[in-house]
C-alpha positions as CSV (number, residue, x, y, z in Angstrom):
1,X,15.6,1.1,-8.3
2,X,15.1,0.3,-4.4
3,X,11.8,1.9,-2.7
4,X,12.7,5.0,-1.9
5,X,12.3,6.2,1.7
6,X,11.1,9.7,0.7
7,X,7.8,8.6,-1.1
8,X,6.7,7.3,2.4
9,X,7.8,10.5,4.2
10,X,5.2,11.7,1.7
11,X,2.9,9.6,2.4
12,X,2.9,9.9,6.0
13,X,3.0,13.7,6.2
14,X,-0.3,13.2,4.1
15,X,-1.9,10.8,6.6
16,X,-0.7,13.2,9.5
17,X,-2.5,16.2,7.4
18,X,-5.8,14.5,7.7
19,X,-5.7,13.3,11.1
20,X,-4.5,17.0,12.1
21,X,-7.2,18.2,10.1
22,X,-10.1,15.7,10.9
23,X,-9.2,16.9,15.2
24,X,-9.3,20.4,14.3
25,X,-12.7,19.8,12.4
26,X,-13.7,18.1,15.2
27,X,-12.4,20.7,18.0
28,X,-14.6,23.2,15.4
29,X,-17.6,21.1,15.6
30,X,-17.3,20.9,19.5
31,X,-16.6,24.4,19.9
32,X,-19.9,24.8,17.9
33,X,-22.1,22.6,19.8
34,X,-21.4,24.0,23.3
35,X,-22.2,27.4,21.4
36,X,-25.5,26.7,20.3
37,X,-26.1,24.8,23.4
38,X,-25.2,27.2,25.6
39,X,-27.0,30.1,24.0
40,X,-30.3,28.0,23.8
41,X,-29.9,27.8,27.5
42,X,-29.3,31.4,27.9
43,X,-32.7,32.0,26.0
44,X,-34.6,29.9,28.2
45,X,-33.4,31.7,31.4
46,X,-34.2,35.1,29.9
47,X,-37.6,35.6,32.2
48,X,-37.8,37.8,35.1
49,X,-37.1,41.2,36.1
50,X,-34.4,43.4,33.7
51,X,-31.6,42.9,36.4
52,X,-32.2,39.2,36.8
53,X,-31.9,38.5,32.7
54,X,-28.8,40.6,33.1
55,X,-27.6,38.2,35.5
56,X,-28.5,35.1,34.4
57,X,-26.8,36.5,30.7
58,X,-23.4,37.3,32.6
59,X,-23.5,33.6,33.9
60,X,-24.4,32.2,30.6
61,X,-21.4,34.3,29.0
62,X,-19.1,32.9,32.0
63,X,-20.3,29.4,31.7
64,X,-20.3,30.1,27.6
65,X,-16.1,31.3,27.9
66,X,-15.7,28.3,30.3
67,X,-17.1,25.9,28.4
68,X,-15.1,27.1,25.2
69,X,-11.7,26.8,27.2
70,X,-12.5,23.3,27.9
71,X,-13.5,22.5,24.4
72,X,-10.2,24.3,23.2
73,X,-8.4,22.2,25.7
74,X,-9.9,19.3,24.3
75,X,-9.1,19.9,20.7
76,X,-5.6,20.8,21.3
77,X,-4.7,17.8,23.4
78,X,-6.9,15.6,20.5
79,X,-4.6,17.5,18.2
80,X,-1.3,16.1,20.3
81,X,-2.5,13.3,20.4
82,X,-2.7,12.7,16.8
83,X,0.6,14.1,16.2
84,X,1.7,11.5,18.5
85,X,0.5,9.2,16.6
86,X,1.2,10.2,13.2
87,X,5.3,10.6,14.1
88,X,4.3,6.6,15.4
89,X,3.2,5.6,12.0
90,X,5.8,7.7,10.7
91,X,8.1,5.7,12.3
92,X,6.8,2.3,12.1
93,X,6.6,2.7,8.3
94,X,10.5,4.5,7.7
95,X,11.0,0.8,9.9
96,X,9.3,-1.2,7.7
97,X,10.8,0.5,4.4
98,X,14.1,-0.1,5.8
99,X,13.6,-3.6,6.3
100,X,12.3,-3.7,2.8
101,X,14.5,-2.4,1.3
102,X,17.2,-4.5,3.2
103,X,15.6,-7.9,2.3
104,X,15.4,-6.5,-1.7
105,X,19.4,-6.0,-1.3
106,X,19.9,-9.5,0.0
107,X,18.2,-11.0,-2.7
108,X,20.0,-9.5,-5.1
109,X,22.8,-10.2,-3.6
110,X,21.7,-13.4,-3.7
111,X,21.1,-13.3,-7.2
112,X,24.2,-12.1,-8.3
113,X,26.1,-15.0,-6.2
114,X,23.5,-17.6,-8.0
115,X,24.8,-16.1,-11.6
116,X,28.2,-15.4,-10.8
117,X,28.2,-19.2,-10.0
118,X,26.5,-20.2,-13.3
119,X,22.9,-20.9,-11.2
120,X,21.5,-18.5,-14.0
121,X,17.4,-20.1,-13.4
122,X,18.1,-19.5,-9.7
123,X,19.9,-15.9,-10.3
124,X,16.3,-15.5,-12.3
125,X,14.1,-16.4,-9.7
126,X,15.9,-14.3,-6.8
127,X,15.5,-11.2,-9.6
128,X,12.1,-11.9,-10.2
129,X,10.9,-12.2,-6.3
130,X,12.9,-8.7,-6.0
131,X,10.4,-7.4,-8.8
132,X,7.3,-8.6,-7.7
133,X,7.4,-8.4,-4.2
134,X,9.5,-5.6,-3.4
135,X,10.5,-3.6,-6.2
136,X,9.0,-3.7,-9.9
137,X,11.3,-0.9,-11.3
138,X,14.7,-2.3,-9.6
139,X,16.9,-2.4,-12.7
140,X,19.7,-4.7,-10.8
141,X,16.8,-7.2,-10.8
142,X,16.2,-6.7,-14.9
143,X,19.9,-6.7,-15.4
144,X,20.6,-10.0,-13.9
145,X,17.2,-11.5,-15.3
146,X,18.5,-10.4,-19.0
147,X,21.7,-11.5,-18.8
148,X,20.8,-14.5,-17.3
149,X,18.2,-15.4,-19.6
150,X,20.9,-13.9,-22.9
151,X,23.3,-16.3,-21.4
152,X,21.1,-19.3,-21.0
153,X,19.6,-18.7,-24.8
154,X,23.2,-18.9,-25.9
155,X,24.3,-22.4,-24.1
156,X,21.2,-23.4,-25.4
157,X,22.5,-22.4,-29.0
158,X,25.5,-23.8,-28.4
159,X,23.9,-27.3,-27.5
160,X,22.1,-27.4,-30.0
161,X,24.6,-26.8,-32.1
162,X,27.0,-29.5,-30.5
163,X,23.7,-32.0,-30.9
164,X,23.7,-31.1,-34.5
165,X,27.4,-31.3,-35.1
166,X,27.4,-34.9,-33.3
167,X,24.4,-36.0,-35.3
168,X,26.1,-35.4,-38.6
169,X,29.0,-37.3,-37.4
170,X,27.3,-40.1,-37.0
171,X,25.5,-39.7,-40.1
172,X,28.9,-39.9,-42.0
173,X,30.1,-42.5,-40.0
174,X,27.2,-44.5,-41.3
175,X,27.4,-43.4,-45.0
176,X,31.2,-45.2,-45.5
């Protein structure tokens, strides 16, 4: 069986979950920091006369809202951006599946010419780079590697069995 296009759908949409989810921690932890920040400043300004800590808390509120806009901002465009670039991979990979999976067919089309034209080592060897380097559960590949190797046992059998008959011949030709 070829490589199957869907197991690297799944394995992108897995990739693209953590980098979605690594910006949004990230956005959080942002989002927290100006927090903290800005309330530490707000604390230190806190001196003075009732209306002027009334003031200065309004401001820090405004500055705090701003500051959290821009922060959002940030975290959704990091957030685009890594969707970007997860449909990128996403594509890159389908690409390089494809060509996979194209180059395994050519070799076993290869293969099959090789034993359909009695090259049954060569037909082996095509089958065998399909398993090891492209896909180990291909069962085109075993088929041809089987019968290839079913086929040589049996010339071999039936050399042997020529060898034999020849030798015997000979051996009684010599006896008379």
């Amino acid at each position: 069986m070829l490589l199957n296009p869907g197991t690297i759908e799944i394995i992108n949409d897995q990739k693209l979950k953590r980098r979605v989810t690594m910006n949004t921690e990230l956005g959080r932890m942002l989002i927290l920091g100006s927090v903290v920040c800005l309330l530490a400043a707000g604390c230190e300004q806190r001196t003075g006369t009732d209306t002027q800590k009334g003031t200065d808390l309004s401001r820090t509120s405004d500055t705090l809202q701003t500051d959290l806009q821009k922060v959002a901002a940030k975290a959704d465009q990091a957030a685009q951006q890594a969707k970007q670039e997860a449909e990128k991979a996403t594509e890159q990979a389908q690409a390089e599946v494809g060509a996979k999976i194209a180059k395994a067919k050519e070799l076993l089309a290869q293969a099959q010419e090789l034993f359909d034209s009695g090259k049954l080592q060569a037909a082996i060897d095509k089958a065998q780079m399909v398993l090891n380097q492209y896909d180990p559960n291909s069962s085109l590949a075993k088929d041809i590697i089987n019968t290839a190797k079913a086929r040589l046992q049996q010339m071999a059998e039936e050399q042997a069995a020529s060898v034999t008959e020849g030798v015997q011949d000979v051996i009684g030709g010599m006896g008379q």
